[in-house]
MIMIKE-819756 format. One record per residue: residue number from 1; residue in three letters; x, y, z of N, C-alpha, C, O, CB in turn. Coordinates in steps of 0.05 Angstrom, whole numbers, plus 5000, padded with zeros to 4 digits. Glycine has a CB too. Example, Ala and Ser with C-alpha at 12.3 -4.5 7.8 and 13.67 -1.06 7.14 Angstrom:
2
<pt pos="1" code="ALA" n_east="5264" n_north="4886" n_up="5156" ca_east="5246" ca_north="4910" ca_up="5156" c_east="5264" c_north="4934" c_up="5156" o_east="5285" o_north="4934" o_up="5169" cb_east="5226" cb_north="4911" cb_up="5181"/>
<pt pos="2" code="SER" n_east="5257" n_north="4955" n_up="5142" ca_east="5273" ca_north="4979" ca_up="5143" c_east="5258" c_north="5001" c_up="5157" o_east="5268" o_north="5023" o_up="5161" cb_east="5282" cb_north="4988" cb_up="5114"/>
***
This chain:
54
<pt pos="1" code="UNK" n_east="6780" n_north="6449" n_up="2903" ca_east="6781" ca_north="6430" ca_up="2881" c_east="6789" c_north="6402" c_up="2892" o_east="6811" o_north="6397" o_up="2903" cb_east="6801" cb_north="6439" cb_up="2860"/>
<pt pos="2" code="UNK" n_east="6770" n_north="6386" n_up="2890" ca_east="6779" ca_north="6352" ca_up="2895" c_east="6800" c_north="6331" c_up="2873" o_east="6789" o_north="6325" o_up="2852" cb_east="6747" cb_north="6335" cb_up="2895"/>
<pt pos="3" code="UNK" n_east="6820" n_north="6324" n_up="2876" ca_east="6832" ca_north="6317" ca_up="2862" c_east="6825" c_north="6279" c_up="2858" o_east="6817" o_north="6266" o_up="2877" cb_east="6857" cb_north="6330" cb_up="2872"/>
<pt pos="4" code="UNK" n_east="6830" n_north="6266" n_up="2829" ca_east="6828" ca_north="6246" ca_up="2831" c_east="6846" c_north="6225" c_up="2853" o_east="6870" o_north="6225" o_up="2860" cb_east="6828" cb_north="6242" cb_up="2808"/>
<pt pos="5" code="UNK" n_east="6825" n_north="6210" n_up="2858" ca_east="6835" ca_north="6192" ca_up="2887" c_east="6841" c_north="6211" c_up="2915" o_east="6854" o_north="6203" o_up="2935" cb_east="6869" cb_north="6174" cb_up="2879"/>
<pt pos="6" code="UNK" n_east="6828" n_north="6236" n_up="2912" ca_east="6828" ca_north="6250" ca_up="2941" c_east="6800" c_north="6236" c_up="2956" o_east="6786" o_north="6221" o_up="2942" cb_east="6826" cb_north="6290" cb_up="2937"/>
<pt pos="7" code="UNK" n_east="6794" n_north="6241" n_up="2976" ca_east="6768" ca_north="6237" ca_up="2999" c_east="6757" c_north="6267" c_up="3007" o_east="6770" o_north="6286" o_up="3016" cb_east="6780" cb_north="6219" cb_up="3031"/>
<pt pos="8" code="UNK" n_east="6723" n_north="6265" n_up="3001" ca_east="6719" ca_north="6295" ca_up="3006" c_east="6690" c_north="6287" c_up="3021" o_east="6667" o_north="6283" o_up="3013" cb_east="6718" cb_north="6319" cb_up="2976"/>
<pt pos="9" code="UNK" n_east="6697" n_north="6287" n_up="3038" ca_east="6666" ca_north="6285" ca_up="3068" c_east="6645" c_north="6305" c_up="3055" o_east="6652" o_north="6329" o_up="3052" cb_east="6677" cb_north="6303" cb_up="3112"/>
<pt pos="10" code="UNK" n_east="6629" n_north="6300" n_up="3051" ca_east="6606" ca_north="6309" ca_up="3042" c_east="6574" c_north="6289" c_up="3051" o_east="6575" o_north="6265" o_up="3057" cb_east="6612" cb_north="6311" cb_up="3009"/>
<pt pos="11" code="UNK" n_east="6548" n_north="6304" n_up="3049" ca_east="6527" ca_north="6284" ca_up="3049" c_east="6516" c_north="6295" c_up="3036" o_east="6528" o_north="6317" o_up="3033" cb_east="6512" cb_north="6275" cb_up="3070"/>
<pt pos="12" code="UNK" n_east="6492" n_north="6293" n_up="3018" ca_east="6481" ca_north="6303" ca_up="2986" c_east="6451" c_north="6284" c_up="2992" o_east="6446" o_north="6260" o_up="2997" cb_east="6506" cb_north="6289" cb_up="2951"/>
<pt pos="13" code="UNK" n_east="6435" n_north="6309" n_up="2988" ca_east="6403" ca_north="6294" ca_up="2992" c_east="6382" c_north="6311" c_up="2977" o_east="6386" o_north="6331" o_up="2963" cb_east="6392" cb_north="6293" cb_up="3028"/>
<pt pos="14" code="UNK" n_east="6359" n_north="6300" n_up="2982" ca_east="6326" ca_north="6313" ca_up="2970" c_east="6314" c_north="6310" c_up="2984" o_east="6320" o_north="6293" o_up="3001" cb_east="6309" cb_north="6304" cb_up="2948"/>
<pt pos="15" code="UNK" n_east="6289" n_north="6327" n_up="2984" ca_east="6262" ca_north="6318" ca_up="2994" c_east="6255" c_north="6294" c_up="2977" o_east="6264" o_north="6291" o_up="2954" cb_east="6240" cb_north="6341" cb_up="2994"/>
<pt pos="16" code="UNK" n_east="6227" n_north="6270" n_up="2994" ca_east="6220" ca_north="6256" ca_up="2982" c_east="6203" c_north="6264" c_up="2957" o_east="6197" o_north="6247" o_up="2940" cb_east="6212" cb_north="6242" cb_up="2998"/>
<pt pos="17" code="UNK" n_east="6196" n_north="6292" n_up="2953" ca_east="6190" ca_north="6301" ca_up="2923" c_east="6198" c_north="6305" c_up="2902" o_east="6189" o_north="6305" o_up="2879" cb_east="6185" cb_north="6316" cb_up="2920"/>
<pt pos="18" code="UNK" n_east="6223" n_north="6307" n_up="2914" ca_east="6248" ca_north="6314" ca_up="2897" c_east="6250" c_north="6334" c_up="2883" o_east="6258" o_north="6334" o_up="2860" cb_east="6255" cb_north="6297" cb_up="2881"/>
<pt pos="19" code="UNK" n_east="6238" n_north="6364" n_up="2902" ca_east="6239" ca_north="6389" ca_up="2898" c_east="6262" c_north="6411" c_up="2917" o_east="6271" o_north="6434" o_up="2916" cb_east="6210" cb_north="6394" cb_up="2902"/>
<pt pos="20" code="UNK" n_east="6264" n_north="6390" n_up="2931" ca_east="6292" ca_north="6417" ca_up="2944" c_east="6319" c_north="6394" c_up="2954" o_east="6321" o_north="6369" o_up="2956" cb_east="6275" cb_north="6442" cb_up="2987"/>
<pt pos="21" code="UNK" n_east="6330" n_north="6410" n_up="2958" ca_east="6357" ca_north="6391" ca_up="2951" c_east="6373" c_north="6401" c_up="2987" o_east="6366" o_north="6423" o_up="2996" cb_east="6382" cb_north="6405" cb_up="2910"/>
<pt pos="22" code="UNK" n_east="6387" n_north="6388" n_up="2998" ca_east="6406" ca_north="6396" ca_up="3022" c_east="6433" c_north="6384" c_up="3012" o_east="6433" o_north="6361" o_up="3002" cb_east="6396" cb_north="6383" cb_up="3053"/>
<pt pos="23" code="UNK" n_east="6455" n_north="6399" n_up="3017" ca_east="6483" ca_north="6384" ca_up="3010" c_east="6502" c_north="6402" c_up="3034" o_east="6504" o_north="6427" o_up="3037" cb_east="6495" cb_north="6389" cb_up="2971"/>
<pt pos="24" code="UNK" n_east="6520" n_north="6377" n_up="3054" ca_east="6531" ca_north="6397" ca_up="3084" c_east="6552" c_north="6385" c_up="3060" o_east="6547" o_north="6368" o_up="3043" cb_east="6528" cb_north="6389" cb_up="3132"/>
<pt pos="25" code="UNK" n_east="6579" n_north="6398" n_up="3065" ca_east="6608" ca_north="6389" ca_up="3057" c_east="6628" c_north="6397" c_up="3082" o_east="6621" o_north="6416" o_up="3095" cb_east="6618" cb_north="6406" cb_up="3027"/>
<pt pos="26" code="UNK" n_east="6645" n_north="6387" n_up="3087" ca_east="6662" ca_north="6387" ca_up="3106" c_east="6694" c_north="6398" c_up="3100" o_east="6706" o_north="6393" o_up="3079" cb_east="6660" cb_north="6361" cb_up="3116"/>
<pt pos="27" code="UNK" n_east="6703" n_north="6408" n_up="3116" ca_east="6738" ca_north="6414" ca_up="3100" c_east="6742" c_north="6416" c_up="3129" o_east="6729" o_north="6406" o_up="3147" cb_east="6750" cb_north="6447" cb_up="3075"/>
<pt pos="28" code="UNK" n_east="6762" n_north="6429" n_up="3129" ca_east="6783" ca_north="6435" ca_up="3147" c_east="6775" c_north="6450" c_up="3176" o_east="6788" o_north="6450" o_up="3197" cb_east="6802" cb_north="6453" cb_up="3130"/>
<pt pos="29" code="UNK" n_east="6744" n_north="6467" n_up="3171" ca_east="6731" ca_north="6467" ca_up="3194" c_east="6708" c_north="6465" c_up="3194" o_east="6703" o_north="6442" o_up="3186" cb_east="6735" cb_north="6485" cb_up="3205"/>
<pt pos="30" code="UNK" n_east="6690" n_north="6474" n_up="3200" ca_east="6663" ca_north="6472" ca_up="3206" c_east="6658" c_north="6465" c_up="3180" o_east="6670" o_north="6470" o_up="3159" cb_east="6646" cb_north="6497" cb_up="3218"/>
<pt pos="31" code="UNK" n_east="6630" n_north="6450" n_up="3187" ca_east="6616" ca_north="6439" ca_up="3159" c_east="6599" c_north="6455" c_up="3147" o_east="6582" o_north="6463" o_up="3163" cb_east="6601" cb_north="6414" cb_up="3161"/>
<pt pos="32" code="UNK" n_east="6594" n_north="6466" n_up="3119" ca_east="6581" ca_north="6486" ca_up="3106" c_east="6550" c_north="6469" c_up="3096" o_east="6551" o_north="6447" o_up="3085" cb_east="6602" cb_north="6499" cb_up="3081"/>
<pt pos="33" code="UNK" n_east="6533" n_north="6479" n_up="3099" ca_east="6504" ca_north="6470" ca_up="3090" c_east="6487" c_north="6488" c_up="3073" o_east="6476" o_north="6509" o_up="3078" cb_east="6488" cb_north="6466" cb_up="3114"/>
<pt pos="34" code="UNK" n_east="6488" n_north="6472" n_up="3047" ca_east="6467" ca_north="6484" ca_up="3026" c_east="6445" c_north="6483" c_up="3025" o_east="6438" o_north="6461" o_up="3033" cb_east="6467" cb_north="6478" cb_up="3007"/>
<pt pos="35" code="UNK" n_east="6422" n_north="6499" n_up="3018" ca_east="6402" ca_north="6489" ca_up="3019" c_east="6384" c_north="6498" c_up="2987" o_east="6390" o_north="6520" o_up="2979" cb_east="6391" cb_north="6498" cb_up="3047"/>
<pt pos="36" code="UNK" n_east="6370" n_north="6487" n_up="2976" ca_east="6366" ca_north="6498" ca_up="2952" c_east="6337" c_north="6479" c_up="2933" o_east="6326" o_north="6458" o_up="2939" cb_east="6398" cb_north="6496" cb_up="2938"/>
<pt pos="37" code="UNK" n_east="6332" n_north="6493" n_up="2914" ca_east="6313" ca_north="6481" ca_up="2900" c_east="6318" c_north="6470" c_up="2873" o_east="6331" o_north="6486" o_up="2860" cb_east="6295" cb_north="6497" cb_up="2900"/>
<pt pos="38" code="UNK" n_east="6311" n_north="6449" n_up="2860" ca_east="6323" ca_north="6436" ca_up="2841" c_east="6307" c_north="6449" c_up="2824" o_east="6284" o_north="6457" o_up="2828" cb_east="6324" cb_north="6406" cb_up="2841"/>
<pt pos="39" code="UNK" n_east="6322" n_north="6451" n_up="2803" ca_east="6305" ca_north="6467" ca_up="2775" c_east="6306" c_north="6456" c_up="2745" o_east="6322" o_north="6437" o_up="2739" cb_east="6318" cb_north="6500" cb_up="2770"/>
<pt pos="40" code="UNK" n_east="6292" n_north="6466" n_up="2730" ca_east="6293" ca_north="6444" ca_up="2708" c_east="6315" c_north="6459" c_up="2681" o_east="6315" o_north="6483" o_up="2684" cb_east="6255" cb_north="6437" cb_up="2695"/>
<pt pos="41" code="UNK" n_east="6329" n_north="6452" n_up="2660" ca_east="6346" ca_north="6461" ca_up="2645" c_east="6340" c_north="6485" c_up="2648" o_east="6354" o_north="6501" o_up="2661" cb_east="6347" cb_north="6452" cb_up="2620"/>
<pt pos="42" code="UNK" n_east="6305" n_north="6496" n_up="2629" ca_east="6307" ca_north="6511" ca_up="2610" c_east="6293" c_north="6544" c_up="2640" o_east="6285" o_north="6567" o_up="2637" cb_east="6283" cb_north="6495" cb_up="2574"/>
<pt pos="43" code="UNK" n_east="6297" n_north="6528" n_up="2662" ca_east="6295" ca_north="6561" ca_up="2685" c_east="6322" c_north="6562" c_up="2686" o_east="6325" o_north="6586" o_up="2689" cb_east="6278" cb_north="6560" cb_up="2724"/>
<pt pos="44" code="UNK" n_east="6346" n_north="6552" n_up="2686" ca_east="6373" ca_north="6564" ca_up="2692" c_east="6377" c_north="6588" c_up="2668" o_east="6374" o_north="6587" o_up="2643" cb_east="6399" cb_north="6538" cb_up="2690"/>
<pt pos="45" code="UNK" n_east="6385" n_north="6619" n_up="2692" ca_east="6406" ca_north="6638" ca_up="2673" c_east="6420" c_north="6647" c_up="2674" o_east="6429" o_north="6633" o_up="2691" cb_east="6404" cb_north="6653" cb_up="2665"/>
<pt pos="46" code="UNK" n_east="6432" n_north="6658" n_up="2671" ca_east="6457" ca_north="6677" ca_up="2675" c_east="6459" c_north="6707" c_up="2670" o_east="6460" o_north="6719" o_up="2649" cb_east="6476" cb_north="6668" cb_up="2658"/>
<pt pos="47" code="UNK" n_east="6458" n_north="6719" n_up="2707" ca_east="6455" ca_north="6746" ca_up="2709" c_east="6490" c_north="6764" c_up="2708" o_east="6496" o_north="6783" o_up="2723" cb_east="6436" cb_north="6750" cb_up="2741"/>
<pt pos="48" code="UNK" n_east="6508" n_north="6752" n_up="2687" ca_east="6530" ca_north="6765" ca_up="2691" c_east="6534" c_north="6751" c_up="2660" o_east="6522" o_north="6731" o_up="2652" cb_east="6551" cb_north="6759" cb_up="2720"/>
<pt pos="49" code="UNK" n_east="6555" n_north="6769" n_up="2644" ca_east="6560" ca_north="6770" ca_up="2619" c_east="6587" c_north="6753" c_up="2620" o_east="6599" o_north="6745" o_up="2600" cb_east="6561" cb_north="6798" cb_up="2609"/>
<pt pos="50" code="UNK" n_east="6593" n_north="6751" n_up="2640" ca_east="6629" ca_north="6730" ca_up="2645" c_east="6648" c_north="6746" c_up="2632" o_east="6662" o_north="6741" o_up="2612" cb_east="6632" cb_north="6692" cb_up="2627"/>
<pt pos="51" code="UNK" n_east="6647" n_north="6768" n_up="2647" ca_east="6674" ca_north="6786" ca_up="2631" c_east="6695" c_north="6773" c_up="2657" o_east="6714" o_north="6757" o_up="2655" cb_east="6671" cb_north="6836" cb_up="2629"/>
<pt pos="52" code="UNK" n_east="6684" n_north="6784" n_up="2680" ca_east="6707" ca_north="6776" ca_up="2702" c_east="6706" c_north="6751" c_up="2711" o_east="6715" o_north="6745" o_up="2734" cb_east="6707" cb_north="6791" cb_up="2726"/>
<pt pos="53" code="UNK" n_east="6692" n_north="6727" n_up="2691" ca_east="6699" ca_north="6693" ca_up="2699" c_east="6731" c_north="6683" c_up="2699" o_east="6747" o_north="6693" o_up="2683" cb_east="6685" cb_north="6672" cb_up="2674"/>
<pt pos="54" code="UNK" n_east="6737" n_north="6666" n_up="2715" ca_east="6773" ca_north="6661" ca_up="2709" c_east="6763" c_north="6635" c_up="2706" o_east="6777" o_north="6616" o_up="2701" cb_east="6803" cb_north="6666" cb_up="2735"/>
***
């Protein structure tokens, strides 16, 4: 969790199509790299009923 007025090293990008997305974030060790495809509202779902969400 980033707190207001904390600093969080990150870089956040697209393809020039602006169909897949890359995001590296950085902490305390190695830097973690996402890689993923941008989707529109109505394809997001939800394969869990959120009994065990906190």
């Amino acid at each position: 969790m980033v707190s207001f007025g904390e600093r969080y090293r990150y870089i956040d990008g697209s393809s020039p199509d602006g169909k897949h997305s890359l995001g590296i974030e950085y902490d305390a060790g190695p830097g973690a790299v996402f890689l993923g495809d941008w989707l529109a509202h109505g394809e997001l779902t939800l394969d869990d009923e959120g009994e065990d969400w906190t």
